[in-house]
C-alpha positions as CSV (number, residue, x, y, z in Angstrom):
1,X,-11.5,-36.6,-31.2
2,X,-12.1,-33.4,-28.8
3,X,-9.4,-31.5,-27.2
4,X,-10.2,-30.0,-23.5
5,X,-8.5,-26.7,-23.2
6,X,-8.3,-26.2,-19.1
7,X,-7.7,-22.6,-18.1
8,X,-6.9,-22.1,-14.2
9,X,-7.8,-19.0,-13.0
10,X,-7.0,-17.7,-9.8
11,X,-9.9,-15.6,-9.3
12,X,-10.3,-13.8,-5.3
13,X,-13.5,-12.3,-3.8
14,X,-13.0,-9.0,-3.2
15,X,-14.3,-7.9,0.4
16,X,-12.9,-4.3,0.7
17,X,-10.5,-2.1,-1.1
18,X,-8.7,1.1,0.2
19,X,-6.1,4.1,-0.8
20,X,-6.1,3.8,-4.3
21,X,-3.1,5.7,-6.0
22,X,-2.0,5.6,-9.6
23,X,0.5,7.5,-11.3
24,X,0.3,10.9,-13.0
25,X,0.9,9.3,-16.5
26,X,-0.7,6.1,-16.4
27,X,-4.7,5.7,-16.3
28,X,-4.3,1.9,-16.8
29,X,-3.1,0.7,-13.1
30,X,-4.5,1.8,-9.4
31,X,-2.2,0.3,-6.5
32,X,-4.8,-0.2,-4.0
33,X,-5.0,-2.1,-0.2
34,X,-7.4,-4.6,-0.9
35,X,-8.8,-7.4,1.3
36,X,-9.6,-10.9,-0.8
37,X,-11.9,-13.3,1.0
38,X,-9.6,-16.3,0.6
39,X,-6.9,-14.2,2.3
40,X,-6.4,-13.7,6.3
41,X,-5.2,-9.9,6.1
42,X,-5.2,-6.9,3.3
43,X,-2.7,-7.0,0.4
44,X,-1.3,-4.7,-1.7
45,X,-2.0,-5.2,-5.3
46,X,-2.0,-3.3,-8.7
47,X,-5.1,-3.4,-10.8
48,X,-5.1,-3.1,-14.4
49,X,-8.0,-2.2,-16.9
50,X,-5.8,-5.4,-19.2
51,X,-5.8,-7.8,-16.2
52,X,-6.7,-11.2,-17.1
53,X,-8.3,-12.1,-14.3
54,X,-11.7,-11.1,-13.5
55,X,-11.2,-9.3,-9.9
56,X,-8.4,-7.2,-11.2
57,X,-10.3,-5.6,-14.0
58,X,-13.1,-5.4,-11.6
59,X,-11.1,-3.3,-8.9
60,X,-9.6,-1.2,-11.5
61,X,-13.1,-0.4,-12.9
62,X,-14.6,0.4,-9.1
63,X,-11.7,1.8,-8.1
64,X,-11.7,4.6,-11.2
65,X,-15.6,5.1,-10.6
66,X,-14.3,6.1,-6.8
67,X,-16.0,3.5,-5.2
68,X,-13.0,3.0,-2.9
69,X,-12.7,7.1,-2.2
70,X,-10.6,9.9,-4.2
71,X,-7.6,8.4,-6.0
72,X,-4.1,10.0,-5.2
73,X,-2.5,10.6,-8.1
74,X,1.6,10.4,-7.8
75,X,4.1,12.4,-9.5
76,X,7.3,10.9,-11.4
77,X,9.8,11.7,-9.3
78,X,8.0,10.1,-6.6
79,X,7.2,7.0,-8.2
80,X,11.1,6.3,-9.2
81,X,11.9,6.7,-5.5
82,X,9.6,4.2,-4.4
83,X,8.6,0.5,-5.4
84,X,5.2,0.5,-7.0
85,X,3.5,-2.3,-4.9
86,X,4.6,-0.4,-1.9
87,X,2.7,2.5,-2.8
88,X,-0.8,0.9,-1.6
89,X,0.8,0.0,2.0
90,X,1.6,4.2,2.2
């Protein structure tokens, strides 16, 4: 007897990222603007070095490297004024 594990993943195709911003205190998540193929417009979206799926890790990784410019780092009092996901629209 063989048991089929299906895993869905939800993977996008990243065709452009802009403003990446993380926090002061946290290296692990960049809020970015990204436009996914299988999307009509740009998105704001947190990537995470731990995502589990393959284009957030991915954007995390390019965006740390600079590939999507200078990232702006944002200050704790800042941060608790504001919802995180809307940082990447700023």
């Amino acid at each position: 007897m063989t048991v089929e594990l299906l895993i869905q993943t939800n993977e996008r195709t990243i065709v452009s990222a802009m403003k990446p911003r993380r926090f002061r205190d946290d290296l692990t998540m960049v809020f970015l603007t990204v436009w996914f193929e299988e999307l009509s417009q740009p998105v704001p979206f947190a990537a995470n070095v731990f995502d589990c799926e393959p284009h957030g890790r991915k954007l995390w990784f390019r965006a740390m490297r600079g590939d999507y410019g200078p990232i702006e780092v944002i200050d704790k009092d800042f941060a608790d004024r504001e919802e995180p996901l809307r940082l990447a629209l700023l």
